[in-house]
Structures are given as structure tokens and as C-alpha cells.
C-alpha positions as CSV (number, residue, x, y, z in Angstrom):
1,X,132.6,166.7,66.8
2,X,130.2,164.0,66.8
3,X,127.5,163.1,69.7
4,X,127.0,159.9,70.9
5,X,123.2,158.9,71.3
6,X,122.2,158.1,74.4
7,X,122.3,154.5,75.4
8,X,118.9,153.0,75.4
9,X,117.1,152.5,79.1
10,X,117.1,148.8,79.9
11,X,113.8,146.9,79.1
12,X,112.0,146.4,82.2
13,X,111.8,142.2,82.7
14,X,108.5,141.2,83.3
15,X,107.7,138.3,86.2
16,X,106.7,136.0,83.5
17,X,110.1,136.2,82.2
18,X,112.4,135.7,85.8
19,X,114.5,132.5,85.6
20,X,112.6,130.1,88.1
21,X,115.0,128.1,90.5
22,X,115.2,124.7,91.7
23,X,112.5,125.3,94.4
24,X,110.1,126.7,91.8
25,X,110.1,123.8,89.2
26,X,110.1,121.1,92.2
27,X,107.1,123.4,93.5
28,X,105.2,122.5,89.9
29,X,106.3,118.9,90.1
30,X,104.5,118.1,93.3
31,X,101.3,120.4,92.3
32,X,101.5,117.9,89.1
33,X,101.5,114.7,90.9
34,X,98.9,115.6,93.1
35,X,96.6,116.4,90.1
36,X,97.3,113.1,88.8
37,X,96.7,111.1,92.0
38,X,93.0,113.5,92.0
39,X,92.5,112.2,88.5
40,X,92.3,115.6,86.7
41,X,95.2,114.5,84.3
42,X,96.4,111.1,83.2
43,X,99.6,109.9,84.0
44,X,100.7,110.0,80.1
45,X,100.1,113.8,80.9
46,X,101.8,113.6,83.8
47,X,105.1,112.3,82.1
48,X,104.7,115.2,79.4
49,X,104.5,117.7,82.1
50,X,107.1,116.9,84.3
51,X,109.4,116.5,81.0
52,X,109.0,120.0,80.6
53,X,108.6,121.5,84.3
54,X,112.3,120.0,85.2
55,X,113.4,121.9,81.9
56,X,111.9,124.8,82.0
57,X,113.9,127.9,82.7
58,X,111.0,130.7,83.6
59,X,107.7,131.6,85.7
60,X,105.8,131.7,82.5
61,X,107.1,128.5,81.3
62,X,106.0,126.6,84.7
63,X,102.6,128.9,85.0
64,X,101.4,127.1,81.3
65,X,101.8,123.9,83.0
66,X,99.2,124.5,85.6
67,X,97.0,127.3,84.6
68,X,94.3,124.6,83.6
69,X,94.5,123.0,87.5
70,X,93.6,124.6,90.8
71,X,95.9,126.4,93.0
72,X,97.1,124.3,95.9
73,X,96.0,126.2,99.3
74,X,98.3,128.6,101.1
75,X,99.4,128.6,104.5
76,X,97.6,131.6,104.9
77,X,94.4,130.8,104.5
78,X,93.0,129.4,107.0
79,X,93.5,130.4,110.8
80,X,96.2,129.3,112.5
81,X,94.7,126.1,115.3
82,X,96.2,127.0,118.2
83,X,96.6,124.1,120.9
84,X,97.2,125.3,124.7
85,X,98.3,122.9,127.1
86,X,96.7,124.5,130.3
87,X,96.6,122.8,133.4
88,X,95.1,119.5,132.3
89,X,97.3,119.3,128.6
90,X,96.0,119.2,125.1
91,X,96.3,116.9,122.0
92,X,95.2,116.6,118.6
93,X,95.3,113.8,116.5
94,X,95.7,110.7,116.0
95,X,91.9,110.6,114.7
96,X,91.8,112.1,111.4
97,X,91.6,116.1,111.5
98,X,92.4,118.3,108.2
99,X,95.5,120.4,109.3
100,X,96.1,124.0,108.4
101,X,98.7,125.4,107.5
102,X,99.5,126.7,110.6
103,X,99.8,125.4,114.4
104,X,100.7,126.9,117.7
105,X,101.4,124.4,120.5
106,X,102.1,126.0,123.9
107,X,103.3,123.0,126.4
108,X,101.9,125.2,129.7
109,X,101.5,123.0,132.7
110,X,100.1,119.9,130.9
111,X,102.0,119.2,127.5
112,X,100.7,119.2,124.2
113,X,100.9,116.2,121.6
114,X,100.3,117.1,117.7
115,X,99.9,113.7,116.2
116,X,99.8,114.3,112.2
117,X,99.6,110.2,111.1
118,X,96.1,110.6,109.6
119,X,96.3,114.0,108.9
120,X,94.5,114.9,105.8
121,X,96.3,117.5,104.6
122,X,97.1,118.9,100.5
123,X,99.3,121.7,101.4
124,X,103.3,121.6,100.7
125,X,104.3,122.8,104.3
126,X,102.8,123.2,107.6
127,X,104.3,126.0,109.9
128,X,104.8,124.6,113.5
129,X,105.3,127.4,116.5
130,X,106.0,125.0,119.4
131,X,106.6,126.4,122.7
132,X,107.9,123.5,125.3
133,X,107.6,126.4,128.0
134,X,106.6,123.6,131.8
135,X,105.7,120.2,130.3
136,X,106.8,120.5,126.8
137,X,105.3,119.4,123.1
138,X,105.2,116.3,120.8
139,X,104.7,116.4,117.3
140,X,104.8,113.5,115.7
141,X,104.5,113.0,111.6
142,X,104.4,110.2,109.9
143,X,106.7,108.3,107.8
144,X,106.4,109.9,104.7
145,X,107.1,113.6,105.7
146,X,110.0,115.7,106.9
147,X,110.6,118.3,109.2
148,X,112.5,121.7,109.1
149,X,114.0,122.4,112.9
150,X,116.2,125.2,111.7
151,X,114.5,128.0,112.9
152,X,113.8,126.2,116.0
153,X,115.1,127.6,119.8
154,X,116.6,124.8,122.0
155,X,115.7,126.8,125.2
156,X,116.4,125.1,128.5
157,X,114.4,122.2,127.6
158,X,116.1,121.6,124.5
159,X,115.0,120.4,121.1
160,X,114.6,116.7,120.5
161,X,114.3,115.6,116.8
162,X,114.1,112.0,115.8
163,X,112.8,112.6,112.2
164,X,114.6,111.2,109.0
165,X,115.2,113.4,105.7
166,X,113.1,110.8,103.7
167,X,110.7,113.0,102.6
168,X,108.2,111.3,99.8
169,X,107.3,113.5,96.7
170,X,103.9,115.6,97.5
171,X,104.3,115.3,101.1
172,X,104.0,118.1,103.6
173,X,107.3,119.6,105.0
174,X,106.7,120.4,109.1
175,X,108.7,123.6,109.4
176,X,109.2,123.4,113.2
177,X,109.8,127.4,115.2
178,X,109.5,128.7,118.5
179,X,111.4,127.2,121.9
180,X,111.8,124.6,124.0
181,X,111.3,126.7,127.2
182,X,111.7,124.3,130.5
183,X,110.5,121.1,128.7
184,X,111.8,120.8,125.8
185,X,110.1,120.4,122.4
186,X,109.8,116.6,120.3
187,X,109.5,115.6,117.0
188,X,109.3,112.4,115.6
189,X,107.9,109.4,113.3
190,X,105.5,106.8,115.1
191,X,106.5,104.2,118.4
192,X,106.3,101.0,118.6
193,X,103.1,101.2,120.4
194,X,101.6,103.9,117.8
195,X,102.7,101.8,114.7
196,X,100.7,98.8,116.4
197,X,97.8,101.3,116.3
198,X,98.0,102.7,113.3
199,X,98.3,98.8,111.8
200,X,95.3,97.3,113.6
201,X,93.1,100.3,112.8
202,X,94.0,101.5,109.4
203,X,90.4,103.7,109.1
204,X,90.3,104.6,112.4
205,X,88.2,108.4,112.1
């Protein structure tokens, strides 16, 4: 009688080696473009690297793509700016204000407004906590971006969002939580009156 050798332990798989996902390769893409519009690659580059990020099938084949740029900022690293809304409301925007990467609105008796059209911002997503609770919030992005309201709580108030799924390529995404408490809770692209504004004062600071 004969003894079978043991069957060899599996080879542990190193993060390098993981099979990246959609997400991950359309993560590189956007870090790539926005090196390109900074000028620390040429667009020639460019084309050569997103060739290869949209075909590659691990982490270590997407990290060789960017090791020689700088990493693009996460959400949590910077304080979150929290805007209360108090008696007498609170706003921000639309003069142009670098946003972090995370906001807290709370509506109280006076409202907030979160006005992101001349945002400067380089990060991939902004996490919104909006709370409508007496007089509600307004958020308003521009054109270019998107917003998330998934994980968003209609509350009494109710949840109002009149954004379109355009999203442009390196442009944030607004992932919008929290409630609508009495007021409700808004999110949208520019008026009428605020597109007149935005037109007739394209620097405005």
C-alpha cells in the first residue's frame, strides 16, 4: 500500500496579483486624464496608457501606469466642512472655494445652499451628509458632474433630485446621505437666473 503525498498548500495571491474590476481600471483612466490636462504627460502618452489601463487585468498592471504621478487626494484627508443652518441659514458657494471631500449641511431653522459651480475641486467623489431637518438644503452642481442619492433618506420632507446621469470623464461624483427631515433635501444643475450669472461673470472669485 502506497501513500499519497499530501497535496500542496495553495500559494498565497499577493494584492499585486487580484484581478482589478471595472471600477478600478475607470479609477486609473480618470487619474490619467487629469495628469494630462496638468501637463505631466503628453497626450501621445496618454493614448498609450489608457490602451493598456482598459486592458489590463490586475492591481499591479494599473499601479505601473501611475507609479511615476501623484496620488489623487482622498476623502479623508481633509476635515469634513460642516455648514449649519442656525437661525439666520448658511451658504457656500457660488464664489470659488476648494471643496473637501466631505460636507455636512444641517438645514436647522434657516436652510443651507451648497453651490459647487466654481468649485475647485481634483478629487473623484465628494460625500454629501444633508440633513433637511426645518428649512431644508440645496446643493447644486454643475453641469458636468453627477450625483449618487441612493443612500439618501426621503424623511418627511422628501428628497428632490433634478440632476442628469451625464457625468463628464474626471469629474467629481456627489454621493448625496442623510435625510430630508421636515424640509426636504435638493439637488440640482444651475437655474435660469444662476446660468445668467455664471455667463456674465465667468471669473467671478
Amino acid at each position: 500500500m502506497t501513500t499519497q503525498p499530501p497535496n500542496p498548500a495553495p500559494r498565497p495571491v499577493h494584492s499585486g496579483e487580484l484581478r482589478a474590476s471595472h471600477d478600478d481600471r475607470e479609477a486609473v483612466v480618470e487619474q490619467l486624464r487629469d495628469a494630462a490636462a496638468e501637463g505631466r504627460i503628453d497626450f501621445d502618452e496618454l493614448d498609450s496608457r489608457l490602451e493598456q489601463a482598459l486592458t489590463s487585468k490586475t492591481h499591479a498592471e494599473l499601479a505601473v501606469l501611475t507609479a511615476d504621478l501623484p496620488r489623487p487626494n482622498s476623502t479623508g484627508s481633509q476635515a469634513p466642512l460642516v455648514l449649519k443652518g442656525g437661525m439666520y441659514g448658511a451658504s457656500r458657494g457660488p464664489g470659488r472655494w476648494e471643496a473637501p471631500g466631505h460636507v455636512i449641511a444641517h438645514g436647522g431653522m434657516g436652510g443651507v445652499k451648497i453651490d459647487f459651480t466654481r468649485v475647485e475641486c481634483r478629487l473623484t467623489e465628494v460625500a454629501v451628509e444633508a440633513y433637511g431637518e426645518t428649512s431644508g438644503v440645496t446643493i447644486v452642481i454643475p453641469d458636468a458632474w453627477a450625483a449618487d442619492t441612493s443612500g439618501m433618506h426621503p424623511g418627511v420632507g422628501g428628497l428632490t433630485d433634478k440632476t442628469t446621469p451625464d457625468r463628464l470623464p474626471g469629474t467629481p461624483l456627489v454621493r448625496l446621505t442623510g435625510s430630508g427631515g421636515m424640509a426636504g433635501v435638493v439637488i440640482r444643475h444651475p437655474n435660469r437666473r444662476e446660468r445668467r450669472k455664471l455667463h456674465s461673470n465667468p471669473t467671478q472669485g
